[in-house]
C-alpha positions in Angstrom: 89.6 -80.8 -87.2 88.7 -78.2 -84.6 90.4 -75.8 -82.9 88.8 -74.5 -79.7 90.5 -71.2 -77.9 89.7 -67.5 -78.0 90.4 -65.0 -81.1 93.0 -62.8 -79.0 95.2 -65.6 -78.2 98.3 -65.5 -80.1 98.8 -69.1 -80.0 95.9 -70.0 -81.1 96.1 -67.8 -83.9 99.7 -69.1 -84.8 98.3 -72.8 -84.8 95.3 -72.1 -86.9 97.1 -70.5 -89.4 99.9 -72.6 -89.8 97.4 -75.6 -89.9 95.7 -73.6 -92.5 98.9 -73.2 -94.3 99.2 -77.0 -94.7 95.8 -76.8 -96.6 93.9 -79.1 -94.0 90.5 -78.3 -92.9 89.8 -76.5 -89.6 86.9 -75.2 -87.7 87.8 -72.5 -84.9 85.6 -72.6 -82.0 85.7 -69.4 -79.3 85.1 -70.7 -75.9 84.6 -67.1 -75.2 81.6 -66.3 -77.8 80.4 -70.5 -77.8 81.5 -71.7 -74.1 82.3 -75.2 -74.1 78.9 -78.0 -73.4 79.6 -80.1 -70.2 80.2 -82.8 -72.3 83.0 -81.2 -74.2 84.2 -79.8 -71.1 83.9 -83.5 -69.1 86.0 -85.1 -72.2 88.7 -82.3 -72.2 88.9 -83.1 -68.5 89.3 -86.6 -69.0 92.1 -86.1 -71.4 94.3 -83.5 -69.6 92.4 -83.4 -66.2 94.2 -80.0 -64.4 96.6 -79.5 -67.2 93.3 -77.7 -68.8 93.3 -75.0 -66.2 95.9 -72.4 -67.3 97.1 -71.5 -63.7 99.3 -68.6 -65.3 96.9 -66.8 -66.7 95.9 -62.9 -65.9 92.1 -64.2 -65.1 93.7 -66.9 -63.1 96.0 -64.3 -60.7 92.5 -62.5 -60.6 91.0 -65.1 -58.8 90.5 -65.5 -55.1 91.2 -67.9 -53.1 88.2 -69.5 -52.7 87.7 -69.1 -56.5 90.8 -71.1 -57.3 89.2 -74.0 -54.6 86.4 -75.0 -57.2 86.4 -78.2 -59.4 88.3 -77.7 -62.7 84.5 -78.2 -64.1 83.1 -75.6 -62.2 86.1 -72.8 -62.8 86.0 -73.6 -66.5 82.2 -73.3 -67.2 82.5 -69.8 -65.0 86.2 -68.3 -66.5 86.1 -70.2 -70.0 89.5 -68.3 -70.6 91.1 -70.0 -67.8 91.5 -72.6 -70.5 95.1 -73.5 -71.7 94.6 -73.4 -75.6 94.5 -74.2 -77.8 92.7 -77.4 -77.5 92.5 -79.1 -81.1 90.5 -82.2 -81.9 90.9 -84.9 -85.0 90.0 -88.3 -85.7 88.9 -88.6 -82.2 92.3 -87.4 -80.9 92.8 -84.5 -78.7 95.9 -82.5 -78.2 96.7 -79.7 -75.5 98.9 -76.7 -76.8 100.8 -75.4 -80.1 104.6 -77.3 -79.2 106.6 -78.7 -81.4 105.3 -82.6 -80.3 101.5 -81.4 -81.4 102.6 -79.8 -84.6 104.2 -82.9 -85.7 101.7 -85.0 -84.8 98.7 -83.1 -86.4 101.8 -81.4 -89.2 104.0 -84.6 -90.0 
């Protein structure tokens, strides 16, 4: 499993411990410190196409106009913390966010 997010994000924190908790094995990956390859990025995409770009974000109200008008791609690989996290990965499965349907999906 992998976890992909940034180290000051509370959720992302929360979820990795609490998958930790339930003994399974998790790798965390900081989009900050290792940004995402374009072929990460494109599959993310594919799975949750806009719903990737957090639009409530501090760097997102940072951004300009003409900033916000770029392709998801292209605003991700620039801002990787414009990213709603976490993103986790298993078995091929990808899951947006630390709600209660994710938890028991990955939790039971």
């Amino acid at each position: 499993m992998r976890l992909y997010g940034i180290k000051n994000c509370d959720t992302c924190r929360k979820a990795l411990k609490k998958i930790e908790n339930e003994g399974l094995s998790v790798t965390f990956v900081d989009v900050r410190e290792q940004p995402l390859d374009p072929e990460t990025l494109d599959r993310f995409l594919t799975a949750f196409g806009e719903k990737l770009i957090n639009q409530r974000s501090t760097t997102w109200r940072g951004l300009s106009e003409e900033a916000r008008a770029q392709t998801p791609s292209a605003l991700l690989t620039a801002h990787p913390t414009l990213m709603k996290r976490p993103v986790i990965e298993t078995a091929g499965a990808l899951y947006l966010g630390w709600k209660t349907d994710v938890q028991s999906a990955l939790l039971g």
